[in-house]
C-alpha positions in Angstrom: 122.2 136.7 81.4 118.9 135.4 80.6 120.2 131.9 80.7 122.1 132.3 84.0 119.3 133.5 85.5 117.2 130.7 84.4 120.0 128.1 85.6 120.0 129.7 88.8 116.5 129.8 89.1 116.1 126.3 88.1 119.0 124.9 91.1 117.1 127.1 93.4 114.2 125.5 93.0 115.6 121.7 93.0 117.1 122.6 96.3 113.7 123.5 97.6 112.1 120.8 96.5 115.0 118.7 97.9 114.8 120.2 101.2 111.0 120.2 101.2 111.4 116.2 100.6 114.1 115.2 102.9 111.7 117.8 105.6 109.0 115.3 105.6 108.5 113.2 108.5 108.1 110.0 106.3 108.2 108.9 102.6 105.7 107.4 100.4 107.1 103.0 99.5 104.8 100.2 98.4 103.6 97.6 100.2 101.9 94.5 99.3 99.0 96.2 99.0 99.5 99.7 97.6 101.4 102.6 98.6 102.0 103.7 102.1 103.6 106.1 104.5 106.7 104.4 106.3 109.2 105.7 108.6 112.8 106.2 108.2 113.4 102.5 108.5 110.6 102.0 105.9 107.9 100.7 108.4 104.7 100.6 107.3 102.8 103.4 109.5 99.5 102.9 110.6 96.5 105.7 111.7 94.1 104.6 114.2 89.7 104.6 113.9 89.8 105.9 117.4 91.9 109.2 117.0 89.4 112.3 116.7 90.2 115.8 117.2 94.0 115.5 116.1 94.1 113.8 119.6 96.3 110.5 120.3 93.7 107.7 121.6 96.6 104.9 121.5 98.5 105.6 125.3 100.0 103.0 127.7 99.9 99.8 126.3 98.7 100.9 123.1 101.4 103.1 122.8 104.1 100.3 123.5 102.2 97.8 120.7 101.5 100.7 118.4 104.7 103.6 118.9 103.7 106.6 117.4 105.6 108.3 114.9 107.7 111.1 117.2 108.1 114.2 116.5 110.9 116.6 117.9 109.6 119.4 120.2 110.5 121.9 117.9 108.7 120.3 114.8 106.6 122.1 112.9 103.2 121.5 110.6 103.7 121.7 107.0 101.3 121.0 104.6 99.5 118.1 104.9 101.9 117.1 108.2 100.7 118.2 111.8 102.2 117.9 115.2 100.0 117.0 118.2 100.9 116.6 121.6 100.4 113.6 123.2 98.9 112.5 126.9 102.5 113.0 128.1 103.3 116.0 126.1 105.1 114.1 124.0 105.2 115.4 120.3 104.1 112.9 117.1 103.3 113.8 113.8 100.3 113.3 112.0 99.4 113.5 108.6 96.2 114.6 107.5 95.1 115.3 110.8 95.5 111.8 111.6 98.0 110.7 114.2 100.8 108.0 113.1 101.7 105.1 114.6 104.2 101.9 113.7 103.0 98.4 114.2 105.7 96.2 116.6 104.8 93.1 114.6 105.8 94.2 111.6 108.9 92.6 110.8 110.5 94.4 108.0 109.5 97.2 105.8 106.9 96.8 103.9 105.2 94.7 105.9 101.7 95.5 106.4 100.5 92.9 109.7 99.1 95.4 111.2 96.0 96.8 108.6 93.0 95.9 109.8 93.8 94.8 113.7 91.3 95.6 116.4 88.2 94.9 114.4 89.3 96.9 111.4 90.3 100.0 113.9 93.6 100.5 112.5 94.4 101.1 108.9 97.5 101.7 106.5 98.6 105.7 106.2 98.0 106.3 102.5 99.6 109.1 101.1 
């Protein structure tokens, strides 16, 4: 009895954790220079100097260089992962309190073109 119960305890929590895991908005890779949160394609995702107050500074144009990591209406924070709502009312996650973003010249995943840009305004999400 002890056994089963320890079994099914043990299943119970891998299927948590497994949830909790595939939950996550993004995933941890490495990069040429270290690891980094990427999207579901594996892009690189980038956070941005000019974000304060778990508020989106990167709109318009910004937006369309730098597409923020979206989140679905009904997403919720967990953990270190945050939704904000954006200029639009649009929903994107942040991690950290920090607001995600892709980079559009990034050509495939784990590329990292983007770290640095704008004077050293935008930097690689590290987990």
């Amino acid at each position: 009895m002890i056994r089963t119960l320890t079994l099914a305890s043990a299943l119970v929590l891998a299927a948590t954790a497994a949830f909790a895991q595939a939950a996550a908005p993004a995933k941890v890779a490495d990069t040429a220079k270290g690891k980094a949160l990427v999207d579901a394609k594996g892009m690189t995702l980038y956070t941005f100097d000019k974000d304060t107050g778990g508020k989106s500074a990167c709109n318009g144009p910004c937006a369309t260089n730098w597409p923020p990591l979206m989140a679905a209406a009904s997403a919720q924070a967990s953990g270190d992962w945050s939704v904000i709502t954006r200029d639009d009312g649009a929903k994107q996650w942040a991690y950290k309190g920090k607001p995600l973003y892709a980079w559009t010249k990034d050509a495939k995943p784990g590329d990292t073109t983007g770290d640095g840009f704008l004077n050293g305004a935008w930097h690689i999400a590290k987990p």
